[in-house]
Backbone bond lengths (Angstrom), bond angles and torsions (degrees), N, CA, C in turn:
res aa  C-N    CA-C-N  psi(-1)  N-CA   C-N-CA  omega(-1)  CA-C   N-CA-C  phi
1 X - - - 1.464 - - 1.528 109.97 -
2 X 1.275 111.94 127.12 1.491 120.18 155.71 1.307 168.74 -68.92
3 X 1.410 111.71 74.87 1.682 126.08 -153.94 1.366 127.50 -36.15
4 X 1.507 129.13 85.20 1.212 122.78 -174.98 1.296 119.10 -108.19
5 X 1.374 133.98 162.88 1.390 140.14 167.89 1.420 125.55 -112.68
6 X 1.535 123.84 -6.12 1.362 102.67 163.51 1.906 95.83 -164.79
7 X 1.386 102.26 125.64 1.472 130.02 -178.88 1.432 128.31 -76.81
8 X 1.031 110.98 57.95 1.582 106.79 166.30 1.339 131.78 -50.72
9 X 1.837 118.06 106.64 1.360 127.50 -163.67 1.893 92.49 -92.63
10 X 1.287 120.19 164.35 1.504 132.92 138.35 1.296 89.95 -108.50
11 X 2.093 90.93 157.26 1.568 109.23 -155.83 1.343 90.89 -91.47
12 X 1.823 122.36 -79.67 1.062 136.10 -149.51 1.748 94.69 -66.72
13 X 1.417 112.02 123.43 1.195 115.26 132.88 2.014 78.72 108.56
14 X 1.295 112.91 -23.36 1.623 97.45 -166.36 2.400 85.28 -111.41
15 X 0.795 109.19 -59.42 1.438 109.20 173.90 1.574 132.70 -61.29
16 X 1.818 91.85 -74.84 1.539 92.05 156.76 1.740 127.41 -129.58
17 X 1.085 140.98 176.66 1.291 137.93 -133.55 1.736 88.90 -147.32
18 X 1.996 96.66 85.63 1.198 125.79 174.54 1.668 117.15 -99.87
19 X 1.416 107.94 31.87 1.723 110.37 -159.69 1.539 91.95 -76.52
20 X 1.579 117.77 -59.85 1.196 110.94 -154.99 2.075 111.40 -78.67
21 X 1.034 108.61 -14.44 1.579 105.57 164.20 1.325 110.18 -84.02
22 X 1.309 134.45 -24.90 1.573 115.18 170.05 1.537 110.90 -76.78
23 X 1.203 117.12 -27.05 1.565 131.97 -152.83 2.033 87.05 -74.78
24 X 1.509 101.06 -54.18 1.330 112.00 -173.28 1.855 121.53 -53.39
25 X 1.442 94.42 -39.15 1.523 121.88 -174.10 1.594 111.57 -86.79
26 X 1.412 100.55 -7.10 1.794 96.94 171.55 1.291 97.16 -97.85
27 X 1.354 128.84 -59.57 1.472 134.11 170.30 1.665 97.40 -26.93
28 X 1.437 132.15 -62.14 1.745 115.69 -156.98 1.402 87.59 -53.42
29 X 1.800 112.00 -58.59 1.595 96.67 -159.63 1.413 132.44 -60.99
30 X 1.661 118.30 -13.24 0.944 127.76 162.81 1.624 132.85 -63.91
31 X 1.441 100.15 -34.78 1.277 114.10 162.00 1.390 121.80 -81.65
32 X 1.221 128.28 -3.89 1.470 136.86 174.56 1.750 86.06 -94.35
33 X 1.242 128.58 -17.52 1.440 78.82 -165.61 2.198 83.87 -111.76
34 X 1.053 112.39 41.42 1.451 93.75 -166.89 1.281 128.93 90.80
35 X 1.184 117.30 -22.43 1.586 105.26 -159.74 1.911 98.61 -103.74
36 X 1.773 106.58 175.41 1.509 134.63 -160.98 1.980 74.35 -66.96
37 X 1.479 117.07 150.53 0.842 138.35 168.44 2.014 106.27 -87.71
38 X 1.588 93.28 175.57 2.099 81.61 -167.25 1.564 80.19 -130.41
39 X 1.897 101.31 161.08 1.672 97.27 168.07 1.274 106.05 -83.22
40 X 1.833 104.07 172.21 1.406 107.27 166.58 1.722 121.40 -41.32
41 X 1.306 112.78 -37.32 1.857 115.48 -160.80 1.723 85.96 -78.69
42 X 1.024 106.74 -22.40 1.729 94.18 -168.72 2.002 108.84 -76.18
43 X 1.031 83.90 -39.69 1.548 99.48 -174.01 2.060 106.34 -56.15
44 X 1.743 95.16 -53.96 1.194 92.58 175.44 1.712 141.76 -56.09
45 X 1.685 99.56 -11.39 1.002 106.95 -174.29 1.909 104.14 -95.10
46 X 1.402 110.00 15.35 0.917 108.05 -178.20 1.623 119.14 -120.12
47 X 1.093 95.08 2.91 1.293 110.07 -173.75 1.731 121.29 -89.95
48 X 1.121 155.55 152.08 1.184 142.89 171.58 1.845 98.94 128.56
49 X 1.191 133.95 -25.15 1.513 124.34 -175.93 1.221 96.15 -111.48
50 X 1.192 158.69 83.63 1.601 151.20 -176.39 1.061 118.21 11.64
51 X 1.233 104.68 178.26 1.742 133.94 -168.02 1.567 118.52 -37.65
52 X 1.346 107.21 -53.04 1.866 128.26 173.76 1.312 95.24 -64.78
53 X 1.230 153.56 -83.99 1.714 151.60 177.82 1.305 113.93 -3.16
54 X 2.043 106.30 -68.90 0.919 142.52 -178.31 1.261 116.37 -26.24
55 X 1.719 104.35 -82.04 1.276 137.01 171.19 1.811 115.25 -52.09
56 X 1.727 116.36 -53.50 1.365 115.54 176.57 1.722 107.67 -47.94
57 X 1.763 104.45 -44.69 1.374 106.24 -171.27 1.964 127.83 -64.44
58 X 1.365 89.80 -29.38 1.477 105.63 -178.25 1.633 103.38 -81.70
59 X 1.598 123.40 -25.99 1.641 103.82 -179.13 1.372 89.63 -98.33
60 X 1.404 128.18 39.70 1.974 112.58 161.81 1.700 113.95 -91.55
61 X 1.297 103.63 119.52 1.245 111.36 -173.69 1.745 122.69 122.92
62 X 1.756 88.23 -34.54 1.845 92.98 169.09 1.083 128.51 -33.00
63 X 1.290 111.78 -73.77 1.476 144.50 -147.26 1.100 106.55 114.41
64 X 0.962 158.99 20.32 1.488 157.14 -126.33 1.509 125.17 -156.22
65 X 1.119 148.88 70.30 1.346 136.05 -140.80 1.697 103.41 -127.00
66 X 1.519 124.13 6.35 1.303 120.65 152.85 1.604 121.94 -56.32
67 X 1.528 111.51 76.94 1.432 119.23 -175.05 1.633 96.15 -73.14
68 X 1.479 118.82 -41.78 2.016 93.19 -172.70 1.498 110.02 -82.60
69 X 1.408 115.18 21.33 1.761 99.52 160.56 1.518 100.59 -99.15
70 X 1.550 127.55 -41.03 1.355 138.46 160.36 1.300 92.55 -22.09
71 X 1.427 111.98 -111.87 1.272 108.53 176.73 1.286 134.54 32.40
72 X 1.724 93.56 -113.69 1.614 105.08 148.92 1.655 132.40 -3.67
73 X 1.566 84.26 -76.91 1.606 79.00 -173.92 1.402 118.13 -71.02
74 X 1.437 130.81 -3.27 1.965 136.84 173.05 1.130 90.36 -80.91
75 X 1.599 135.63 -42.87 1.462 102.21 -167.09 1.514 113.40 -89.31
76 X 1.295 108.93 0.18 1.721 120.03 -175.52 1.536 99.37 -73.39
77 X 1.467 120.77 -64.71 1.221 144.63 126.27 1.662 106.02 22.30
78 X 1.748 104.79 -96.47 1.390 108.57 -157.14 1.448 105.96 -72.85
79 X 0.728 108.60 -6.67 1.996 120.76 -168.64 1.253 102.44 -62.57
80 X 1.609 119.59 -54.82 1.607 130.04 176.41 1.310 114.75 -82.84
81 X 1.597 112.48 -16.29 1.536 97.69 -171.20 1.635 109.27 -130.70
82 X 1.557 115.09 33.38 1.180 140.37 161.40 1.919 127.95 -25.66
83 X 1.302 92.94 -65.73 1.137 124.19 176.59 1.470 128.49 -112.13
84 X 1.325 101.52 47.72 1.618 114.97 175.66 1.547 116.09 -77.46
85 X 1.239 89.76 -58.56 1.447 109.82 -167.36 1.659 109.73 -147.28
86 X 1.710 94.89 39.61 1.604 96.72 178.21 1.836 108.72 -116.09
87 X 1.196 116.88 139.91 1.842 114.18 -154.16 1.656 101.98 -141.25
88 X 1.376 170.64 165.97 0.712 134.44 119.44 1.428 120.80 -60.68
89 X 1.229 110.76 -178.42 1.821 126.84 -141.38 2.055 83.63 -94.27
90 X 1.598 90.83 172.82 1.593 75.16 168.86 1.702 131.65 -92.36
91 X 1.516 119.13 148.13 1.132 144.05 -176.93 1.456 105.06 63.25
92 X 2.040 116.17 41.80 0.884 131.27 144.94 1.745 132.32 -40.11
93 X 1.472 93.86 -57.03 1.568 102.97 -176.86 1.636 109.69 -86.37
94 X 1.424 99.09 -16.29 1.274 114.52 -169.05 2.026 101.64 -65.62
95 X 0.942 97.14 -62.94 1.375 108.79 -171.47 1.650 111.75 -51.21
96 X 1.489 106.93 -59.21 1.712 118.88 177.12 1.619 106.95 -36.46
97 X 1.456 94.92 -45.45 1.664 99.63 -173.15 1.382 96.99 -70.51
98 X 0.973 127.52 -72.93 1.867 145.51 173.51 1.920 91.68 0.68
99 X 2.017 104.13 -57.81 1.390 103.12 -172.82 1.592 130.62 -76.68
100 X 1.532 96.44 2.49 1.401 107.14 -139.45 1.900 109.70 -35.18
101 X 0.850 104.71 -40.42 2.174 126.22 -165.19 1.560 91.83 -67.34
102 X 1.513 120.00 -31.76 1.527 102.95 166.40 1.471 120.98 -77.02
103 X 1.485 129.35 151.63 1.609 109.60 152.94 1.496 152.54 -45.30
104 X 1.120 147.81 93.50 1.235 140.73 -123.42 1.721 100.39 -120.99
105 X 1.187 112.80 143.26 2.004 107.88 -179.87 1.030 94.70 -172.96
106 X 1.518 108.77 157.35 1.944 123.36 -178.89 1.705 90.66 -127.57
107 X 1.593 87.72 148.25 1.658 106.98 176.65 1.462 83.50 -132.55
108 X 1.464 115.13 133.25 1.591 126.81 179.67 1.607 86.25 -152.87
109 X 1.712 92.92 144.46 1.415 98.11 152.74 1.295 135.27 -100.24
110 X 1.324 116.05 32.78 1.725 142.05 155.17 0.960 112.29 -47.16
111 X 1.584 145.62 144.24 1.337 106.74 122.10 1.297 167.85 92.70
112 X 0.846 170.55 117.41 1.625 136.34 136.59 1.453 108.14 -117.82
113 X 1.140 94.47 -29.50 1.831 95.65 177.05 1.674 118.82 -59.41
114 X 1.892 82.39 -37.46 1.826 83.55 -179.27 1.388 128.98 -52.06
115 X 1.972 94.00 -49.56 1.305 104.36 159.48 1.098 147.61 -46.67
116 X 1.371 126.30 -37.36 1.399 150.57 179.99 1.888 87.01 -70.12
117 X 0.928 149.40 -97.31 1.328 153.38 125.50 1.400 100.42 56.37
118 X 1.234 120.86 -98.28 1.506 149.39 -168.42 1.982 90.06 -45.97
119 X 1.466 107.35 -70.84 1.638 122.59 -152.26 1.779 83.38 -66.99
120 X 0.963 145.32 -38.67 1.765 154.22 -166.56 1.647 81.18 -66.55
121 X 1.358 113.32 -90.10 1.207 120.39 167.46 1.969 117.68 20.49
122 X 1.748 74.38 -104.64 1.378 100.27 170.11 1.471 134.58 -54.40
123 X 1.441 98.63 5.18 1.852 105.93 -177.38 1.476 112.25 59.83
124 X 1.033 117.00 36.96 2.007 115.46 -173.02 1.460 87.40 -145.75
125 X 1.379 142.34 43.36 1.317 118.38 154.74 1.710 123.13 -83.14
126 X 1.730 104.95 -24.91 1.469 122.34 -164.34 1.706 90.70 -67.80
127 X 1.462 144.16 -37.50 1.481 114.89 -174.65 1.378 114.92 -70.66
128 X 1.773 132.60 -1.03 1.302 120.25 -132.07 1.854 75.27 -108.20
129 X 1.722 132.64 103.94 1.204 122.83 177.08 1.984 128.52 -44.91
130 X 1.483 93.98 -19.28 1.519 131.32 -163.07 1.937 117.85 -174.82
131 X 1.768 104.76 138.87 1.090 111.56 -174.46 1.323 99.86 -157.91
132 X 1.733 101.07 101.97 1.312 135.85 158.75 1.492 129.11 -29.93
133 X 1.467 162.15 37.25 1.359 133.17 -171.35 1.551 139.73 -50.47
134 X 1.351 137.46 -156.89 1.078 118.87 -171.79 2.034 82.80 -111.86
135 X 1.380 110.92 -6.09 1.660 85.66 169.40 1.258 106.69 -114.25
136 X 1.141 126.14 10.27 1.582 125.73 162.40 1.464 138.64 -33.97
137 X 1.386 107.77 -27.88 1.197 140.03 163.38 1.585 135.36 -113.25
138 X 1.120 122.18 -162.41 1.794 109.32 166.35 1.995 98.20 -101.77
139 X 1.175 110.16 -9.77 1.573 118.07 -158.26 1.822 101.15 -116.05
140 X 1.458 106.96 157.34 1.317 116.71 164.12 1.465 118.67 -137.65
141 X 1.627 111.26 164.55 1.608 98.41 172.88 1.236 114.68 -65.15
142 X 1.375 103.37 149.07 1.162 133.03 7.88 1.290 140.20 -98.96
143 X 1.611 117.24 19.27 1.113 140.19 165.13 1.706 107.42 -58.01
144 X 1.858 112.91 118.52 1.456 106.01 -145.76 1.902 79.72 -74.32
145 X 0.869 146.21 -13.19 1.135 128.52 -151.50 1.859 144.71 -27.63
146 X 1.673 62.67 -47.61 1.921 91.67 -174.58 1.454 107.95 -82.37
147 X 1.153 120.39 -33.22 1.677 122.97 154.59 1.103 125.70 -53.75
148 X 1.923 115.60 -44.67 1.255 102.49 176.08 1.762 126.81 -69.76
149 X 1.600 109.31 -27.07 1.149 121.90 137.69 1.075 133.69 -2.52
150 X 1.345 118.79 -70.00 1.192 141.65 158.08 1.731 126.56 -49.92
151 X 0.847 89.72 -60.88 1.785 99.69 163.09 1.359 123.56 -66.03
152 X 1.112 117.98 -8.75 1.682 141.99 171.58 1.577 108.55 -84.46
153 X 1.487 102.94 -62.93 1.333 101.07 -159.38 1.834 103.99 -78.77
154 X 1.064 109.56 -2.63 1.438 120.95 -167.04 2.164 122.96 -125.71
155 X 1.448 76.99 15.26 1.675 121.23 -179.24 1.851 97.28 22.39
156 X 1.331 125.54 84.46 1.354 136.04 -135.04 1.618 93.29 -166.65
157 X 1.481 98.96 104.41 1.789 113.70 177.92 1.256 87.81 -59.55
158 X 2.073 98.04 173.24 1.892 96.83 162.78 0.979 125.75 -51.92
159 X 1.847 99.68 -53.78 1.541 112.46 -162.92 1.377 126.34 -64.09
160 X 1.428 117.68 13.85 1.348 135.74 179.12 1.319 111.75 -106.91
161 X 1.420 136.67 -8.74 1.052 170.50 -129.05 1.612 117.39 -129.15
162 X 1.685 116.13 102.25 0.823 104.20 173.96 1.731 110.34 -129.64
163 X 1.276 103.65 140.05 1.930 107.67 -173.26 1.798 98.76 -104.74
164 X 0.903 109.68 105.73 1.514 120.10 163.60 1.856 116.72 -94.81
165 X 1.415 110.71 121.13 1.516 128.37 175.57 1.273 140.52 -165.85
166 X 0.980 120.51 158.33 2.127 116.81 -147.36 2.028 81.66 -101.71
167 X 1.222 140.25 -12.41 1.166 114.08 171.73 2.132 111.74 -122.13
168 X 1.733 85.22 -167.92 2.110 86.64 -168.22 1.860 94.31 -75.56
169 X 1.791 104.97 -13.67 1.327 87.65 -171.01 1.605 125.73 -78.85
170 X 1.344 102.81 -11.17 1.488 124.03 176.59 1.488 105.30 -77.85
171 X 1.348 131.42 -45.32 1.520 127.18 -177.36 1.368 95.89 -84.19
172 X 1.165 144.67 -7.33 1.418 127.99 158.15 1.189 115.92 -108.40
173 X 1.464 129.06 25.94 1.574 126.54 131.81 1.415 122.82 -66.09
174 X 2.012 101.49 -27.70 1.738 109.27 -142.19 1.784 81.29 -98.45
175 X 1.145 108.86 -25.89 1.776 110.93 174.50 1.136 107.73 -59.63
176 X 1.306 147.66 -71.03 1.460 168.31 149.95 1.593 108.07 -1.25
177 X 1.417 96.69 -45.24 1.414 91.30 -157.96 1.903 90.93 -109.26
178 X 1.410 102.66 6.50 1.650 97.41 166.14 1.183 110.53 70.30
179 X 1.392 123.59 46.12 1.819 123.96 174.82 1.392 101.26 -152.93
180 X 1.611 100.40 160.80 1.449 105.41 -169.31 1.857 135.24 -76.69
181 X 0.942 91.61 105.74 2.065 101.57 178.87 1.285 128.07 -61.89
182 X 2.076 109.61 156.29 1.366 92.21 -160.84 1.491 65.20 -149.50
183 X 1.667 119.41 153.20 1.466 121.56 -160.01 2.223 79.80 -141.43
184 X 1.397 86.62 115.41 1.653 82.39 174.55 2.086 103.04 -100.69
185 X 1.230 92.85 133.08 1.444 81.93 175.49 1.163 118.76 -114.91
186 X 1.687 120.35 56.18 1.537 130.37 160.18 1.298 103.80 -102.37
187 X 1.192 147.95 -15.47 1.186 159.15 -153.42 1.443 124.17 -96.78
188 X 1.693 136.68 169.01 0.862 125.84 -151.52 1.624 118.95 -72.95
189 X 1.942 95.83 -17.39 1.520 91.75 -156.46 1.556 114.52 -72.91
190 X 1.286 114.93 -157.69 1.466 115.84 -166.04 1.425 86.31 -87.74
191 X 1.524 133.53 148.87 1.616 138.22 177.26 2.000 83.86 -86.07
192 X 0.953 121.18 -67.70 1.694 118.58 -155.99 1.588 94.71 -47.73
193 X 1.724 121.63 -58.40 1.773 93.34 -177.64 1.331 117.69 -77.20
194 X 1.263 123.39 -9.99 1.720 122.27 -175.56 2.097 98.92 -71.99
195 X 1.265 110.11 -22.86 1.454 108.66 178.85 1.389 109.27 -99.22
196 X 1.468 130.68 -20.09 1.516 130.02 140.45 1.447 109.78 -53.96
197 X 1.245 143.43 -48.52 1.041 122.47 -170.57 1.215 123.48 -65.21
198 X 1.566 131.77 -18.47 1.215 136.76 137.77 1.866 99.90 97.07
199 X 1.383 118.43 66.96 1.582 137.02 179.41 1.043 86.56 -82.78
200 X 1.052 96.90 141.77 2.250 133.37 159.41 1.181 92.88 -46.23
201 X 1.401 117.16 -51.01 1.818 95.89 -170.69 1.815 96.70 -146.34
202 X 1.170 96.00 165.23 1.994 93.17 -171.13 1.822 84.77 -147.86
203 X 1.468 95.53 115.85 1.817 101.86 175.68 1.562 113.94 -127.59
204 X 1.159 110.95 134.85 1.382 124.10 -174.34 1.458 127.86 -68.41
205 X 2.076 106.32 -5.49 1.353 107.93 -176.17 1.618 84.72 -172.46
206 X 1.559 113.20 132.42 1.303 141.03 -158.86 2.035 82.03 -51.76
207 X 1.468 107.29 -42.50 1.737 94.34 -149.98 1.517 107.05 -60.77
208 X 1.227 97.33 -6.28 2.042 100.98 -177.68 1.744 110.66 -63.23
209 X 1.418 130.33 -1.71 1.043 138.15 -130.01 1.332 94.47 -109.78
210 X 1.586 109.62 -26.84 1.680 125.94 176.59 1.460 96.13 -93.67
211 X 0.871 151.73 -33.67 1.763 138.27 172.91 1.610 99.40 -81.54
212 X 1.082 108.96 34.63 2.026 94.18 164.46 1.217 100.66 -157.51
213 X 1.423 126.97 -19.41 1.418 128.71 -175.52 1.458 117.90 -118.27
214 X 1.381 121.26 173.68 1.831 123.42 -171.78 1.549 98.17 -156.69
């Protein structure tokens, strides 16, 4: 087992399991602005680089390429309909607590408000020591930045360092920034590049996280 001191989670898709309120909340704005609505599987594959990605990715094919009214209207959108049907995943809360005595923080490229939002929500914001968004900075993953950040403000070698995330863009933040990766494959990202991206460890359910770590 591997002795670490501070856990960097991604939210969507590795913590909690926000598919079907974003999926729902791109569809309103899509339908507010006119255009063919997308399925859930389509949406998911679009998800994981923030809001602009999101949105550019869902009007490909329209005709349509006003991404900052898109925009707009998903976060107008997800703002009210956040917490419909958004939960963390199982032995989500379980585990954070499981770590509590280590340092604990999320780097997502969400957001931050959303986040703050959702974790308030859910009564689980008080374990999170720090929580990263995707405008928190000028940069996103997989730009290690906001991790190293993290390891800065929390004076935390690599090798103490662990990056946990359901896509390749999360293990190539935790590469970058030279600390050890964990590739969950319940999550939104693609399984074929999250197993190209090639994590130290790839677990099928957050609770595995206590049989490999200390």
């Amino acid at each position: 087992m591997k002795n670490i001191s501070l856990i960097v989670y991604d939210f969507d898709g590795t913590l909690v399991d926000t598919l079907a309120d974003i999926a729902d909340s791109v569809n309103l704005a899509l339908a507010e602005m006119e255009l063919t609505t997308l399925s859930r599987e389509t949406i998911r594959g679009n998800v994981g680089s923030g809001v602009v990605n999101l949105m550019t990715q869902s009007l490909k094919g329209s005709g349509c390429n006003d991404t900052d009214t898109a925009v707009s209207l998903f976060r107008k959108h997800y703002n009210n309909h956040l917490l419909d049907q958004t939960d963390f995943y199982p032995n989500g809360r379980e585990i954070v607590e499981h770590f509590s005595h280590k340092t604990n923080a999320i780097l997502s490229n969400k957001p931050v408000a959303f986040i703050e939002k959702i974790l308030s929500a859910l009564e689980f914001r008080e374990p999170f020591d720090s929580v990263l968004g995707g405008d928190s900075l000028d940069v996103q993953k997989p730009d290690p930045r906001g991790l190293q950040l993290l390891m800065n403000e929390f004076n935390c070698p690599d090798q103490k360092v662990l990056m946990v995330g359901d896509s390749a863009v999360d293990i190539e933040t935790g590469k970058q920034a030279g600390v050890t990766t964990c590739g969950v494959t319940y999550g939104l990202g693609d399984l074929g590049s999250l197993h190209n991206s090639k994590p130290d460890y790839l677990i099928d359910d957050l609770s595995q996280l206590k049989l490999l770590f200390i």
